[in-house]
C-alpha positions in Angstrom: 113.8 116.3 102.7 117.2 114.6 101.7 118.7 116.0 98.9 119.0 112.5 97.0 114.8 112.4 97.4 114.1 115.4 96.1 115.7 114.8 92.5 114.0 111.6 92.8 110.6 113.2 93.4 111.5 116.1 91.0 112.5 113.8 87.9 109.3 111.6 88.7 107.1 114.8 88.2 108.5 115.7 84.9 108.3 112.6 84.2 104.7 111.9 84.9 103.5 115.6 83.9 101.3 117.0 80.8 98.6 114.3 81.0 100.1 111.1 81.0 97.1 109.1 80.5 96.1 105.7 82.5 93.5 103.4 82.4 92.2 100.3 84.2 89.3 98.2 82.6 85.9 99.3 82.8 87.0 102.6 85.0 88.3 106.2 84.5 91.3 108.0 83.2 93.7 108.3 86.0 96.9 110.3 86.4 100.2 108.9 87.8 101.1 111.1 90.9 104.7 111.1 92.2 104.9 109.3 95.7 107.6 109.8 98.6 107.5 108.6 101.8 109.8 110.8 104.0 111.1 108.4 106.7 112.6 110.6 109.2 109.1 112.9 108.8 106.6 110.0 108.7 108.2 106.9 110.4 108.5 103.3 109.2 106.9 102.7 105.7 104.2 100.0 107.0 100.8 99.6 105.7 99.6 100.5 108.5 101.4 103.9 108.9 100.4 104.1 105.0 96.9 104.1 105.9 97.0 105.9 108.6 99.2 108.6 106.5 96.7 108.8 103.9 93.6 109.1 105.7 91.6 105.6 105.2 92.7 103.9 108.4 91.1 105.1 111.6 90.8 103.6 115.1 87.7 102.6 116.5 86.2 99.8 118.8 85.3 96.3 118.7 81.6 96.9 119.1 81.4 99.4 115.9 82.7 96.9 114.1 80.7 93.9 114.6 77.4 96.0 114.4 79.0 97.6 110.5 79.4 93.7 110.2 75.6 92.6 110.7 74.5 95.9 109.2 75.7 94.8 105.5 74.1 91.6 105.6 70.5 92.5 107.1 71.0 95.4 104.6 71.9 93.2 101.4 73.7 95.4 99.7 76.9 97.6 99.6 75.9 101.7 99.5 74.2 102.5 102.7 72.6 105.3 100.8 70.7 103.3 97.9 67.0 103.2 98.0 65.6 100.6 99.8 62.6 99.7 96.8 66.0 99.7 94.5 65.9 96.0 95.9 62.6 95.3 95.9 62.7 93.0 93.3 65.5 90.6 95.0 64.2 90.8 98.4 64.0 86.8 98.5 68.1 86.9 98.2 68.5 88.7 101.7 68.5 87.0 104.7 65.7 86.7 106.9 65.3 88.8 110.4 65.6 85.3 112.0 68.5 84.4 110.4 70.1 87.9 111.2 69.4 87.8 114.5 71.0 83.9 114.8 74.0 85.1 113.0 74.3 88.7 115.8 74.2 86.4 118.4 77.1 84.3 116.7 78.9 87.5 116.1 78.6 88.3 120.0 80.1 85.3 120.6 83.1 85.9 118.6 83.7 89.0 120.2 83.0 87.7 123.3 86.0 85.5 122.4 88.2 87.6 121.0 88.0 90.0 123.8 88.8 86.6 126.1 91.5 85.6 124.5 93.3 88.6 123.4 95.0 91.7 124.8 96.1 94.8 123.3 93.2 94.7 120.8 93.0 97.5 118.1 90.4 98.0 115.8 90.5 99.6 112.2 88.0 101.3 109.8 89.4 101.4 106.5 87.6 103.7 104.4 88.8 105.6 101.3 85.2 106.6 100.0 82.1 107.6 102.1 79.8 105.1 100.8 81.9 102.0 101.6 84.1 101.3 104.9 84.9 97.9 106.4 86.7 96.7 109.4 89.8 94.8 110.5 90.3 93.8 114.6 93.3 93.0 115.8 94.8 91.3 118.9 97.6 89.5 120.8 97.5 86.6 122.4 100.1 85.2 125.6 102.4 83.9 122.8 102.9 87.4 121.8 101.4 86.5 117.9 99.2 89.2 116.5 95.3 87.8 115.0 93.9 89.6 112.7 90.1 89.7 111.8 89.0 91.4 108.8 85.9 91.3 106.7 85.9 90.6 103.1 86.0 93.6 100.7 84.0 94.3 97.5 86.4 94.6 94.4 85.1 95.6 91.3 88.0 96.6 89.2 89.7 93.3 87.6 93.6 94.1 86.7 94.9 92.8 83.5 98.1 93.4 82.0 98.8 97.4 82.4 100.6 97.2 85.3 103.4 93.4 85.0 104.2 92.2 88.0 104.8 88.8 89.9 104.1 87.3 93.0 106.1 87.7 96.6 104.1 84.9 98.1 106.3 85.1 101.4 104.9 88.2 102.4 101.6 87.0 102.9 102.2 83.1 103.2 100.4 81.6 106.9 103.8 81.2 109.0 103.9 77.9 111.3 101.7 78.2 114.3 102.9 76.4 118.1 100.2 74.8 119.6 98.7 77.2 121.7 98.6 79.9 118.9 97.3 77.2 116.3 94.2 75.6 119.1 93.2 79.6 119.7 93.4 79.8 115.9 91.0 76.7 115.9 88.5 78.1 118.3 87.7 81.5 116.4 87.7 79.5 113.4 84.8 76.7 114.5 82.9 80.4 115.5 83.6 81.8 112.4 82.7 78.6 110.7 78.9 79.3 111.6 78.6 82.5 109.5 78.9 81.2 106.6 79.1 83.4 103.2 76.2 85.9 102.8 75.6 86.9 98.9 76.0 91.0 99.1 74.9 93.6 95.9 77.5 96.2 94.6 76.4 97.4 91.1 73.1 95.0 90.1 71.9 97.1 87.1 72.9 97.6 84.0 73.8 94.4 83.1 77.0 94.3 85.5 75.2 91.8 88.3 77.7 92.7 90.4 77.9 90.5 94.0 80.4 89.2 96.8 80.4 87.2 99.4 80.2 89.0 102.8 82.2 86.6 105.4 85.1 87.0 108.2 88.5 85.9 107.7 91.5 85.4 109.8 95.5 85.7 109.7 97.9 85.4 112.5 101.7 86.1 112.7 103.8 87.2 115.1 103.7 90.7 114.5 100.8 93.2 113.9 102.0 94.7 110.3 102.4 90.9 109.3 99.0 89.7 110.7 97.8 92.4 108.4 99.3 91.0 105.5 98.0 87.6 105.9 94.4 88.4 106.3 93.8 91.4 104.0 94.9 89.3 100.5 92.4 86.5 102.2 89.5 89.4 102.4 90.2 90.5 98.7 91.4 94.2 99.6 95.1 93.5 99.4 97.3 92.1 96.6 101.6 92.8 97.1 103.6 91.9 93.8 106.7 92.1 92.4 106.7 95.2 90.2 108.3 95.1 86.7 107.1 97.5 84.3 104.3 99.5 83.0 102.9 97.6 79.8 102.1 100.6 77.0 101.2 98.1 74.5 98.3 96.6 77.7 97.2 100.6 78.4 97.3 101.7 74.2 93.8 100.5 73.6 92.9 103.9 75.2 94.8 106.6 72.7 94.6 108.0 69.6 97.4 107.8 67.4 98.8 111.2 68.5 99.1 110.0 72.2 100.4 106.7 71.3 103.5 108.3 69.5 104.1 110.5 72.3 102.9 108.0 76.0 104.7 104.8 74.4 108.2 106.5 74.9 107.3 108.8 78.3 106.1 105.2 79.5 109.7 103.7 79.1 111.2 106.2 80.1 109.7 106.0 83.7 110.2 102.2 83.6 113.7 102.8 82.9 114.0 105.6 85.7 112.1 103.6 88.3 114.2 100.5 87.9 117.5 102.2 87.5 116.8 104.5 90.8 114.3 102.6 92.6 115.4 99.2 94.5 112.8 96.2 95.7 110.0 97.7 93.7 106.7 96.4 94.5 102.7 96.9 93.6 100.3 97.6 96.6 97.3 97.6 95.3 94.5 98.6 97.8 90.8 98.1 96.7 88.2 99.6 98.3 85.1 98.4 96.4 85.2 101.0 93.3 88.5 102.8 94.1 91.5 101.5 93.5 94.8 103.0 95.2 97.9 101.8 93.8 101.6 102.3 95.0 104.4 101.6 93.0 106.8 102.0 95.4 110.4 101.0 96.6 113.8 102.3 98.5 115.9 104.8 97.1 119.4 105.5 98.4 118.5 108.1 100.8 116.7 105.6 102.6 113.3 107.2 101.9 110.6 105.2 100.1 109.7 106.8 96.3 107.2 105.8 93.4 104.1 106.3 91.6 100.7 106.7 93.1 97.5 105.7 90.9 93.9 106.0 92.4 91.2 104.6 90.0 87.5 104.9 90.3 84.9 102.3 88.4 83.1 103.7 85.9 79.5 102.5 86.3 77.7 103.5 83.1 74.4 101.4 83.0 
């Protein structure tokens, strides 16, 4: 590791160290864990390599994915592992066999398509706890532009004002299409158009009600990483910001007097540190129904990619 990177990582760990506590709305205390990204070790930082890095991106096929698609939606809700007579109560909000099987042969078709239409075809599970996993295909078509497929993802944790950022809309903005891309585009759309939303449980006791809509999205671009960027913000798992600061007065509703005297101060100071060390700061936040991984992460001179790292689990007390 360069020198440069490790004072970074060792003044972010004294920084962050003794319990420095953080919390999201409505989920548990979380810690704030020192993040580098060592780019001679580990490559390109990409969210793909990211993923792959930490363990919730795997490759698997086409055929895995569109039967995990159909399996949510003839189950009706989220956690494989829930009791079945949970639901029994709500049965007339899932879809009917008939309609399940209408919709699998629709999925076939789009599959069918994709598999047409497109070459070098990868396909991701994205999974960061074992009760939840979706998945994203991806492919190229003769105009070397990357589409991306992906399934929208449950969210439950809302974001307020702990962590302030703003948007970078050009990082996940449609880019201009050239006619063959945009009639391609067309045709998986007018498939896609005939699944429409299907109303999915998360949490549905204890008074949090909690639903989504299950339903395919697209994004294309004219490189994987980019089509990756267009489609997961579409499918709720992916929000990229502009990061400025860590708001103690938005994260003080949590402490005690003690710990507000002593986090207010160890909160500026890593603001201070991060901006002062850190360039092109951003916020990837990465949902995966109830976990929330967060990377506050930028360049440092060394070249290597440094930051915070937050994961955040919902706290389901009914």
């Amino acid at each position: 590791m360069n020198l440069e990177t490790e004072r970074i990582l060792g003044t972010l760990e004294i920084l962050t160290e003794q319990n420095l506590r953080f919390r999201l709305p409505n989920n548990e205390t979380s810690s704030l864990v020192p993040f580098i990204w060592d780019v001679k070790e580990k490559g390109e930082f990409s969210l793909l390599n990211l993923g792959r890095e930490e363990g919730w991106i795997t490759l698997t096929d086409i055929d895995v994915a569109v039967r995990n698609w159909q399996a949510l939606e003839r189950r009706g809700y989220l956690n494989p592992d829930d009791d079945p007579s949970d639901y029994e109560d709500e049965d007339e909000d899932f879809i009917t066999l008939e309609l399940a099987d209408e919709r699998a042969k629709i999925y076939e078709e789009l599959a069918d398509a994709i598999q047409e239409n497109l070459h070098n075809i990868e396909v991701f599970k994205f999974s960061r706890i074992p009760m939840y996993s979706f998945y994203v295909v991806l492919g190229q078509n003769q105009e070397n532009n990357w589409f991306c497929f992906s399934q929208t993802v449950a969210r439950e944790t809302k974001l307020e004002d702990e962590i302030k950022c703003s948007d970078l809309p050009d990082l996940t903005t449609q880019p201009s299409l050239n006619d063959g891309t945009a009639k391609l585009k067309d045709k998986f759309q007018q498939i896609i158009n005939q699944l429409p939303p299907i109303s999915i449980y998360g949490y549905y006791g204890g008074g949090y009600d909690y639903r989504f809509n299950h339903y395919l999205v697209q994004g294309i671009a004219n490189s994987k990483e980019k089509a990756l960027l267009i489609a997961l913000p579409l499918a709720g798992m992916l929000d990229i910001a502009r990061f400025h600061k860590f708001d103690p007065e938005a994260l003080s509703w949590i402490w005690d007097k003690d710990e507000i005297a002593e986090f207010y101060p160890r909160y500026q100071k890593i603001n201070k540190f991060l901006i002062q060390n850190i360039s092109d700061i951003k916020m990837i936040r990465c949902s995966f129904w109830n976990r929330e991984c967060i990377y506050i992460v930028g360049e440092i001179n060394a070249g290597d990619i440094a930051g915070i790292y937050i994961e955040s689990d919902f706290d389901y007390n009914p």
